[in-house]
N, C-alpha and C positions, 0 to 999 in steps of 0.2 A: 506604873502605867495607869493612864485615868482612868474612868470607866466607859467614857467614850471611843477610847481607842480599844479597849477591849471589845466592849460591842461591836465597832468596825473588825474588829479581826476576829470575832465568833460569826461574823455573819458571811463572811469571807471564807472561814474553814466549811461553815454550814453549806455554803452553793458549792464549795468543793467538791466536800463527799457524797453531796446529792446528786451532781455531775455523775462521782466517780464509783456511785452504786446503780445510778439509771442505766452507763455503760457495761455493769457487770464486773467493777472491779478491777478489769485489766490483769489478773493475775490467776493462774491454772490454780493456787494454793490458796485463793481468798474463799474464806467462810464468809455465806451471804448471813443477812442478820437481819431481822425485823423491823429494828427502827434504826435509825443512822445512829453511828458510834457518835458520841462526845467526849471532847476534853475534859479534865478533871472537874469535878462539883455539876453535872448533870446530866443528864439522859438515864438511860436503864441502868441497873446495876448490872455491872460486867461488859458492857462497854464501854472500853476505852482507846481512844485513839491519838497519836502520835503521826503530826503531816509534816511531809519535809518539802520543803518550799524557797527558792532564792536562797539554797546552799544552806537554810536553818530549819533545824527540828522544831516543832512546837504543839504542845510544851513544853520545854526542855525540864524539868522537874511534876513531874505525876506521883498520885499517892492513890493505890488499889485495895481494895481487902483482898484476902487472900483465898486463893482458886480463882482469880479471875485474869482474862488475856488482856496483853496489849494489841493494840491493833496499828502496823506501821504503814502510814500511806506516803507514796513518793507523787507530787504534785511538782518535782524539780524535772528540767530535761534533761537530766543526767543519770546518768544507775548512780545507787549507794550499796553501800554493803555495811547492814547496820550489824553487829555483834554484840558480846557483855564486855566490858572491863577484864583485866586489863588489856592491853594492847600489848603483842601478839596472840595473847593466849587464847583468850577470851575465856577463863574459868569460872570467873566469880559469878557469876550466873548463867549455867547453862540453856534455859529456858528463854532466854533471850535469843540464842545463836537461831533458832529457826528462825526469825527475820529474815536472814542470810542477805544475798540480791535481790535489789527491788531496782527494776529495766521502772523508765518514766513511765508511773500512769499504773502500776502496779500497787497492790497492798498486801499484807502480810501481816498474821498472827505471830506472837508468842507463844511456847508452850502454855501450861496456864501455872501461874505464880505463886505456890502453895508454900513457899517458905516464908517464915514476916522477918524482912530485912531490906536492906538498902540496897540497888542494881544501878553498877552504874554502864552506861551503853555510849556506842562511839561509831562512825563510820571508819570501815577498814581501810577506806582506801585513802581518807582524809581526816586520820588519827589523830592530827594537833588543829584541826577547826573546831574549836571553841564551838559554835552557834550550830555544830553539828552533835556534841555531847551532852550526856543526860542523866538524869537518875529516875530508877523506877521504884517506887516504895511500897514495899508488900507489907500490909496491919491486918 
């Protein structure tokens, strides 16, 4: 990806979750936060955020330290129901499952991620979409 498309699409996430904090998040289970969440490599330490958007998470591979949440915003019209790996179970990370439903326009934490290992996360109700699955990397 260039760096130009990345800046278009960091700037694109950025008007998003500015929208979708001026509104109040959209969701009874959103933690408000002081400065808007970013995607991996900047904002505050311990924000991070994960938008799903035209049926795609992004970005679908993040790397956190450890103790710290994800943050899942649904910018799609449609609900998702993001979970852990694998599909049915969802065990391999529990701290993922609070996700749960996200109704358009909602967001939603993670537990917070205190084990250092690899997570990997999927929409339950669209288990084999590729551009909806992810991995969360706790160091």
């Amino acid at each position: 990806m260039s760096t130009r498309s990345r800046l278009a699409g960091g700037i694109v996430v950025a008007a998003l979750l500015a929208l979708a904090i001026a509104c109040g998040g959209g969701g009874g289970n959103s933690t408000p936060s002081a400065s808007a969440p970013s995607p991996v490599g900047g904002g505050q330490p311990g924000n991070y955020t994960i938008v799903i958007a035209n049926n795609i998470a992004t970005p679908q591979n993040i790397t956190v330290p450890a103790g710290s949440q994800v943050t899942f915003v649904n910018n799609d019209t449609r609900e998702h129901l993001m979970f852990s790996d694998p599909h049915p179970e969802h065990t391999d990370c529990p701290e993922l499952n609070s996700v749960g439903d996200l109704q358009p326009g909602q967001s939603r934490q993670t537990d917070n991620l205190v084990i250092t290992r690899t997570c990997g996360f999927h929409d339950h109700i669209n288990f084999l979409v590729k551009s909806l699955q992810g991995t969360i990397t706790t160091r």
